[in-house]
Structures are given as C-alpha cells and as structure tokens.
C-alpha positions as CSV (number, residue, x, y, z in Angstrom):
1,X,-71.3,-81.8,-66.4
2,X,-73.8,-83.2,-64.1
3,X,-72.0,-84.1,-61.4
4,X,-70.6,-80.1,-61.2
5,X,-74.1,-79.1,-61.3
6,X,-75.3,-81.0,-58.6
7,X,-72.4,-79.8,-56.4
8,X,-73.5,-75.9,-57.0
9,X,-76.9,-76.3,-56.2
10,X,-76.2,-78.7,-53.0
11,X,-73.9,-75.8,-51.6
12,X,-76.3,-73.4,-52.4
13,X,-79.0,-75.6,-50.3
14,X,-76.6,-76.0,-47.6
15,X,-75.9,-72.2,-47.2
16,X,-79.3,-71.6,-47.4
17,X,-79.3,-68.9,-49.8
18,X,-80.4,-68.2,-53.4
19,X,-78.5,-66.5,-56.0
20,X,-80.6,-63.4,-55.7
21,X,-80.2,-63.1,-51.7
22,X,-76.6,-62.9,-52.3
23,X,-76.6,-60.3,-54.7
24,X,-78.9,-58.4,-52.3
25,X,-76.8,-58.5,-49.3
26,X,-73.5,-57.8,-51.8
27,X,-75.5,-54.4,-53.5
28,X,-75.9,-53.6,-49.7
29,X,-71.7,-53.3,-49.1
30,X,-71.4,-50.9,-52.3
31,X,-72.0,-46.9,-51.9
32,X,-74.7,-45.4,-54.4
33,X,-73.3,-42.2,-56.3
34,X,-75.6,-40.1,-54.0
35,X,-74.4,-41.7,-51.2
36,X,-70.3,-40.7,-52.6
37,X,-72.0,-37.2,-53.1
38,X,-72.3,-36.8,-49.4
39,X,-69.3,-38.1,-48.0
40,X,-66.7,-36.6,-50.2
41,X,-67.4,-32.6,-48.2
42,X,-67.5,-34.5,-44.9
43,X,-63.7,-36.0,-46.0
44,X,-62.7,-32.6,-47.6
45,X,-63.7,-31.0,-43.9
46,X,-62.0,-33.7,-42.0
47,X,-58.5,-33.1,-43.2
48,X,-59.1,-29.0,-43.1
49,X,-59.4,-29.8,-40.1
50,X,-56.7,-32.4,-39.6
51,X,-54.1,-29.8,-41.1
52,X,-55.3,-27.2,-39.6
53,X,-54.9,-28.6,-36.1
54,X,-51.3,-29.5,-37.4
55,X,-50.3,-26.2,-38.2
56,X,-51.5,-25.2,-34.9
57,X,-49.0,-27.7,-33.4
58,X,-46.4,-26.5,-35.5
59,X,-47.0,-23.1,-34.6
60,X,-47.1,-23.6,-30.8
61,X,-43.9,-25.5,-30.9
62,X,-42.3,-23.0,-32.9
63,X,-43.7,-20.6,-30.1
64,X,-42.6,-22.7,-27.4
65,X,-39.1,-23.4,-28.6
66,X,-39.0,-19.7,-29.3
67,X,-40.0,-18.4,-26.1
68,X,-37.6,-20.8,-23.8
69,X,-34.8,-19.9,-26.6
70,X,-35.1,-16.0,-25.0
71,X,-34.8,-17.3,-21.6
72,X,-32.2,-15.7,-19.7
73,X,-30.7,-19.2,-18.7
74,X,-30.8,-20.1,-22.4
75,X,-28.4,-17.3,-23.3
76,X,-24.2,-17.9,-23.3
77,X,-21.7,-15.3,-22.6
78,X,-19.0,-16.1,-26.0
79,X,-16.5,-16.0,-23.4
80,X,-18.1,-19.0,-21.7
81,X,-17.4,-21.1,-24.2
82,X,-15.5,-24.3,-23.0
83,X,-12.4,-25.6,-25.0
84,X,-11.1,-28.9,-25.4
85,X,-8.3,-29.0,-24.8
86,X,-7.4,-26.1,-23.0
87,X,-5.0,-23.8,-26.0
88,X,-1.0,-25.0,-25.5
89,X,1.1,-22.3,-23.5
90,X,2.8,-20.9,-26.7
91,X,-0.5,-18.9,-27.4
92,X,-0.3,-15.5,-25.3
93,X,-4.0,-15.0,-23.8
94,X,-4.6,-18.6,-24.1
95,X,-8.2,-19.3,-24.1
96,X,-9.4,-15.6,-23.7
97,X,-7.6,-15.1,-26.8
98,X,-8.8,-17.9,-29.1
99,X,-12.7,-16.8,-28.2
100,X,-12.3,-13.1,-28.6
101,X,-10.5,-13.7,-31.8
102,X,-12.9,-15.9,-33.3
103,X,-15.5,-13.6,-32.2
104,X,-14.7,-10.8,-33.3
105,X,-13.5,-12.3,-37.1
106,X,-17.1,-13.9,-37.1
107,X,-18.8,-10.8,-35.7
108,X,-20.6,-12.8,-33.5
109,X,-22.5,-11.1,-30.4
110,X,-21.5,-11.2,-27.6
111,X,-24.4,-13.3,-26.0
112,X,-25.7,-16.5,-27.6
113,X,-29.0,-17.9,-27.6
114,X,-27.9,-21.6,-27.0
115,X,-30.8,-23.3,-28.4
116,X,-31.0,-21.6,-32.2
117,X,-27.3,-21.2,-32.8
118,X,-26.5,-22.7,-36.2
119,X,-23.5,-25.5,-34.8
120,X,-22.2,-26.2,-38.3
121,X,-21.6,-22.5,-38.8
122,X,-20.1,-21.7,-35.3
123,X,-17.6,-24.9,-36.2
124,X,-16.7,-23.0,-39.5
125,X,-15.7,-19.8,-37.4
126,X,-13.1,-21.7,-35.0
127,X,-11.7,-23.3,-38.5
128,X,-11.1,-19.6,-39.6
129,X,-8.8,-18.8,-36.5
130,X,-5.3,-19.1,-37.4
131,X,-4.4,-21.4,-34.1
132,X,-6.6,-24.0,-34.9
133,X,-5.6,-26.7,-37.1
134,X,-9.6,-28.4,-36.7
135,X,-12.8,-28.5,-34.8
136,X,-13.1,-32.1,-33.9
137,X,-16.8,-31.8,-32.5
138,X,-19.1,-28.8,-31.3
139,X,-21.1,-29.9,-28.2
140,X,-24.2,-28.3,-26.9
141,X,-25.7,-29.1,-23.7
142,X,-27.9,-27.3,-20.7
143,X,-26.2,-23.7,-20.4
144,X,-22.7,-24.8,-21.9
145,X,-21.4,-25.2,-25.0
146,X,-18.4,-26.7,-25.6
147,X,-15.6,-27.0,-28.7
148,X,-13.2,-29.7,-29.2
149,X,-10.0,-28.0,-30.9
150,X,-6.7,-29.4,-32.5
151,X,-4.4,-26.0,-32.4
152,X,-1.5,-25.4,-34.7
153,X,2.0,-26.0,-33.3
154,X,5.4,-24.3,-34.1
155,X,8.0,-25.7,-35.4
156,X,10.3,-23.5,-37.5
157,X,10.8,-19.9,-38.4
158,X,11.0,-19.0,-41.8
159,X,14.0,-16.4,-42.6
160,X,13.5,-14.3,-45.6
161,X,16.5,-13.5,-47.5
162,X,14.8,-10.5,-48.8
163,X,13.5,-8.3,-45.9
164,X,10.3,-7.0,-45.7
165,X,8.9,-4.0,-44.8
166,X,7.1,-5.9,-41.3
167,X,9.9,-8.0,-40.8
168,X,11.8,-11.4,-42.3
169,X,11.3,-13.8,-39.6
170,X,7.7,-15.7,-39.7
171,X,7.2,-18.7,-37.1
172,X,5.3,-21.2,-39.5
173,X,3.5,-25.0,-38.1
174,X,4.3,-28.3,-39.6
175,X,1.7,-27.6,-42.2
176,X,3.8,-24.4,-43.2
177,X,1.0,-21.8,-42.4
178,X,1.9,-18.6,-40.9
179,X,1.1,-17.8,-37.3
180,X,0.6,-14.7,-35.7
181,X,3.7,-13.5,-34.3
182,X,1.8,-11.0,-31.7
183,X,-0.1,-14.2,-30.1
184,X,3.5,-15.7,-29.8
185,X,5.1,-16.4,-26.2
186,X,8.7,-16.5,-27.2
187,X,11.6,-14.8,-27.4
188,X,15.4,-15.1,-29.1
189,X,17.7,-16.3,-26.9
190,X,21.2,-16.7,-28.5
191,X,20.0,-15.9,-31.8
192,X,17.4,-18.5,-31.4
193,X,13.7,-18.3,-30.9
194,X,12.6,-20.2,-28.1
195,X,8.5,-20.6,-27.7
196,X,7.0,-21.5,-24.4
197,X,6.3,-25.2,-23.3
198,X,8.7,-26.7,-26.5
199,X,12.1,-27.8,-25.3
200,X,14.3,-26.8,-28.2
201,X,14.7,-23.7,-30.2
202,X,13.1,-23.3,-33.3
203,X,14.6,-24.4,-36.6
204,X,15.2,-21.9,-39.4
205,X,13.8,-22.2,-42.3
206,X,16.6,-20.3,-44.8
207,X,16.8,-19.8,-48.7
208,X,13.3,-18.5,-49.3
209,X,12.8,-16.1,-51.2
210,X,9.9,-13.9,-51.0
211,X,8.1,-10.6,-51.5
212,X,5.2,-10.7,-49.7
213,X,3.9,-13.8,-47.4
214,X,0.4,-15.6,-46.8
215,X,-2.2,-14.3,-44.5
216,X,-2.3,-16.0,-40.9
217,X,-3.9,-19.3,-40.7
218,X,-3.3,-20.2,-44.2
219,X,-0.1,-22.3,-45.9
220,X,2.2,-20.7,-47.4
221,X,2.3,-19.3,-50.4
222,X,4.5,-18.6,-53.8
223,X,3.1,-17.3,-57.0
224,X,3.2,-19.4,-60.0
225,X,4.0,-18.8,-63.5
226,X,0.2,-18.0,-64.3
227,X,0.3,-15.3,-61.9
228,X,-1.6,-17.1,-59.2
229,X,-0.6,-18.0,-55.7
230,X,-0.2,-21.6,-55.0
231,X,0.9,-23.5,-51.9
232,X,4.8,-23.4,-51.7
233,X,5.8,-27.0,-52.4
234,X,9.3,-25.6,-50.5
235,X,8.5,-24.1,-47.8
236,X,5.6,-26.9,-46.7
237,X,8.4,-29.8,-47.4
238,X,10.6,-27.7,-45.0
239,X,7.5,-27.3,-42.3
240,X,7.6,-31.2,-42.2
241,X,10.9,-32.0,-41.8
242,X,11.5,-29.3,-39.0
243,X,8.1,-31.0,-37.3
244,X,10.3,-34.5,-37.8
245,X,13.1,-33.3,-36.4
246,X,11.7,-31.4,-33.7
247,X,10.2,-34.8,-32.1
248,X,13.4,-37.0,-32.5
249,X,15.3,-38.0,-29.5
250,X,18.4,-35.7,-28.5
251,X,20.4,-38.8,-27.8
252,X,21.5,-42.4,-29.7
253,X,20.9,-45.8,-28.7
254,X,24.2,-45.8,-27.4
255,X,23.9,-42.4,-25.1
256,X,26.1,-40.1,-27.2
257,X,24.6,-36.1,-28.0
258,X,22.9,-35.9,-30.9
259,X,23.2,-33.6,-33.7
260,X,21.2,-30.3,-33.1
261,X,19.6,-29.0,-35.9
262,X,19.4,-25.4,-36.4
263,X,18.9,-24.5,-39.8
264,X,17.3,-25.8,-43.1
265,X,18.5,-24.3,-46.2
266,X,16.6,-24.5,-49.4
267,X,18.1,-24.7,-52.7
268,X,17.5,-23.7,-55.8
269,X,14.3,-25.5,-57.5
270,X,13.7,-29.2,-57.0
271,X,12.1,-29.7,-53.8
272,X,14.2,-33.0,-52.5
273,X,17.7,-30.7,-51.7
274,X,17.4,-29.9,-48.4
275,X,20.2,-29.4,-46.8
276,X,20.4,-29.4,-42.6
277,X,23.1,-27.0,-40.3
278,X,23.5,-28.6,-37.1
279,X,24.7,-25.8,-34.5
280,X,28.3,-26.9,-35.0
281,X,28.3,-26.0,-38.1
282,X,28.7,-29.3,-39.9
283,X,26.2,-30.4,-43.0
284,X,23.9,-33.0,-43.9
285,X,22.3,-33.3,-47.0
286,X,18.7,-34.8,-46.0
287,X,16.9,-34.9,-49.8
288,X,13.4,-35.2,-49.5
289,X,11.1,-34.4,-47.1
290,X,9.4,-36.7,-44.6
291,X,6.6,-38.6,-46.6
292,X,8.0,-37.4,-49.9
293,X,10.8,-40.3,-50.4
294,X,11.0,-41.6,-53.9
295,X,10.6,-45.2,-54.2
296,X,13.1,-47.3,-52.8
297,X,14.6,-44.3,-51.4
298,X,14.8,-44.6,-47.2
299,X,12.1,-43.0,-44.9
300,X,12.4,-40.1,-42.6
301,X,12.9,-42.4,-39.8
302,X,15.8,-44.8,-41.4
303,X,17.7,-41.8,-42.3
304,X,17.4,-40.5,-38.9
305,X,18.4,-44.3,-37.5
306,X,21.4,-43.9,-39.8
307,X,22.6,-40.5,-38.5
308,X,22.6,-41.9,-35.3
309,X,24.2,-44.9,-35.6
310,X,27.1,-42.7,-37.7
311,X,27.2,-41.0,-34.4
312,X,27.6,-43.9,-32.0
313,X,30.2,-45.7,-34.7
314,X,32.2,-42.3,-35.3
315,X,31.6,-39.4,-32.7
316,X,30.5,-36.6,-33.6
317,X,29.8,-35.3,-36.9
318,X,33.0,-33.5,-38.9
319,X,31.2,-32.4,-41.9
320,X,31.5,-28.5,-42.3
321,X,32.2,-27.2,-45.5
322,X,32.4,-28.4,-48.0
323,X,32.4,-31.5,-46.4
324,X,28.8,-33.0,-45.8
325,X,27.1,-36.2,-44.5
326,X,24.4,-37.8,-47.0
327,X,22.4,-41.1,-47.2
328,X,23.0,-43.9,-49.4
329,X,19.7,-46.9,-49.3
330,X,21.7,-48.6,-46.2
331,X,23.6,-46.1,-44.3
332,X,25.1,-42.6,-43.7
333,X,28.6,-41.5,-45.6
334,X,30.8,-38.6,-45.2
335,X,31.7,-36.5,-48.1
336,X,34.8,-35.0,-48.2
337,X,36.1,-32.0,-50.4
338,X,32.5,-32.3,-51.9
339,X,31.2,-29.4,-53.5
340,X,30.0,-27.3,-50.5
341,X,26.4,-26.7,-50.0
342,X,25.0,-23.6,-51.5
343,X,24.5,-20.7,-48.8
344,X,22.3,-17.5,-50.0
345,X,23.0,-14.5,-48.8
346,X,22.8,-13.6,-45.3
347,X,24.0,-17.4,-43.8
348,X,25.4,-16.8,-40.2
C-alpha cells in the first residue's frame, strides 16, 4: 500500500500538476448547458442551409438535364433508329418496316428526346413486334440509338384442315408463333411456299385442326378442356422438327440425295407420332420431336445419322404406303404392309 502511494504522488510531482489543476483544465473541454443553448440554432441553421443549397443543385441539374434534353440535336427521328442486325430478307420493308410497326403498336411519336427515353420500356415495344424473337441490348449514345434484335425465322406453314374464313395456310417460326403473312416475301412455286433468302421450300405442317388461330407474334394456340387457350403442345413439337429438318444437309456422307421433306402430318392425340412425307411420297415415322425423346430413345440428330446411312446402304427410300421407315435405338428399318399412316382429309 505504500509503495502505490508513493508512485501517485511522484507522478503527480513530475507532471507538475495537482489534482485540482487537472480537474480545472478537464471542466474547461466540457460545454455548460448555456453554452449547448446557443449552439444548437447555429446547427439547426447550418443544415437549412446545407439542404437548401442541395435542393438548389438538384434543381439546377434537373434544369440543365432538362434544357439540353429539348435540344434539337438531342431529338431522334423513330426512323433513325439503328438495328442490329439489319432484319433477314424474308421481311418485306425490312427495316422501315420493323420501326414503323413497332411505332405505331407502341404509339410512340415520331421524334424522341434521346436523353429521357425510358430504355427498359422502348426494349419492351420491340419484344411486342411479331418479327422479333428478343432485344439482346438497347444502346444509347450521342444522337443515335441503337437496338440489338434476334428476329423470328420461318420454317413451316401450317395447313388447316378446316378452312377459315382468312385463309388455311399460316407460315409459323420454330417456336410455332404465327407470322404475318402480309410482311412475308414469298410465294408458292409448285405448290410450295418458297420465302426469300431460305434455300428450300417450306415444310407443311398438316393434321391441325383449328377454328380460329393465335394473334401474330405469339405461339400457337389450342383451347383446353377448361375453356382456356394454351400453347399447342402439337403444333410447337411440329415447329421444331421442321426448324431441325430445315438445317440438315441435303446430301449423305457418302454423296447420295437426300430425302426432301415436305410435309409433317399430326396424328391423333399423343404428341410423339409424327409422321414425315418426303416429296416422293414415301413415309417416315419420326416420333418425337427434337428435344422431346424419352429416355433411352435416340436424339434428333442420330435418327437423322440413321436415315442417312439407310440411304447410302440402300438407295433411296421405298416406303409409300403403307409402307414406312421408323427408328429402332441403333438404326433405321423398313416397314412393309404396315398399317399405313393416317392421312386427314385434304392430303395431296
């Protein structure tokens, strides 16, 4: 106890202070309530004044952007707008087209002040157009603006077998969506429709049966037992395999002529009976659609491989009715005096 003592009162020697100086010079450091009274307005004033010159920033930024917004160099003609890609050469107007159609859907104007247009809800206009499959990106820059597309392609024409009052022949994409038939550049030649810049006819889509069909841009449709319209399981299965077939190579390893498809015929219910008309007439039960295989069942592409290597082993096909080729796990087989494949009404 003495020793710890004498160390306190040696420091406080040392320092040359006494306990009473120190709690003089510490009293000095804390603010008396009168003293608090005073300096709380001068804070309260401060930051007025603080948010008040804020606001004025705010303002004159909002005034600033507004006023070089109204420039007349900050203002896009619709029509200017760049797309990336340019539209294929199956849509009649091309790029004209796409922009006037999107336009007027949106009811946009026809001027567009480049630095307050909403991009999120100009990329949800081009989604709405029936040639475009996506918006990849929207890009705004210095007096351009410019939209990265992926449009919709054809590949097959869907035949009703009950005519409607417009028509029976709707050309569809591999997503099975309906496209417009008036922004179309094709033709039938030979009883086949042939669009611009694709190097085959179009396959038919047959055995559908129908009473009205889906608006433009959207898949197609088929109403359900509840009443409601759903996506058409069918048809879209069908879309598919006529994009599949459309891309394969028109000849085998082996340099023989492969068989053209022109027709897909639809059965009755299940979904995995497709049936395929080559333009000789001969048959091939397919079964399911590209990515719809059951398990263990072969892919698009082996059955494909295996048609072709029938080809190079055999010739050409000699499967018409009621003979038909088909697919086993390993390899192509023909079917003779098989049942023949069902034909609705109408076949040609």
């Amino acid at each position: 106890m003495t020793d710890r003592r004498e160390s306190i009162e040696i420091g406080q020697e040392e320092s040359g202070e006494t306990p009473a100086t120190s709690s003089r010079r510490f009293a000095r450091l804390v603010e008396s309530p009168a003293a608090r009274r005073v300096a709380l307005p001068r804070l309260v004033a401060a930051a007025a004044v603080s948010i008040g010159l804020v606001w004025l920033a705010a303002t004159g930024v909002r005034s600033l952007v507004g006023w070089v917004a109204a420039r007349p160099d900050q203002q896009l003609a619709f029509s200017k707008i760049e797309l990336i890609p340019p539209p294929e050469p199956w849509i009649v107007g091309g790029r004209a087209r796409i922009l006037e159609q999107v336009r007027a859907d949106s009811k946009l104007p026809e001027t567009l002040p480049l630095l307050e247009l909403d991009l999120k809800a100009l990329r949800n206009d081009f989604r709405r157009c029936p040639w475009v499959k996506d918006v990849t990106r929207v890009e705004r820059s210095y007096r351009a603006l410019t939209v990265h597309l992926l449009y919709r392609k054809p590949v097959a024409v869907v035949v009703l077998e009950k005519h409607l009052a417009d028509g029976n022949a709707y050309v569809i994409d591999e997503e099975g969506v309906p496209l417009p038939p008036k922004d179309i550049d094709g033709k039938f030649k030979d009883l086949r429709f042939q669009v611009v810049g694709i190097s085959g006819p179009l396959i038919e889509i047959r055995g559908v049966l129908a009473a009205t069909v889906s608006r433009f841009g959207v898949p197609w449709k088929i109403r359900d037992e509840s009443g409601s319209m759903v996506d058409d399981p069918r048809v879209l299965g069908a879309a598919r395999l006529a994009e599949f077939l459309q891309r394969q190579p028109r000849t085998t390893p082996n340099g023989r002529k492969a068989p053209e498809f022109v027709a897909i015929w639809l059965s009755g219910e299940p979904v995995s009976t497709f049936m395929l008309r080559d333009a000789d007439d001969n048959w091939v039960d397919w079964g399911e659609p590209p990515g719809s295989e059951k398990p263990g069942e072969p892919s698009a592409e082996a059955r494909w491989r295996m048609l072709l290597d029938w080809v190079d082993r055999h010739g050409p096909l000699d499967a018409r009715s009621p003979n038909h080729l088909r697919f086993t796990r390993t390899e192509a087989e023909l079917v003779r005096r098989g049942p023949p494949p069902r034909k609705p009404p109408g076949h040609r």
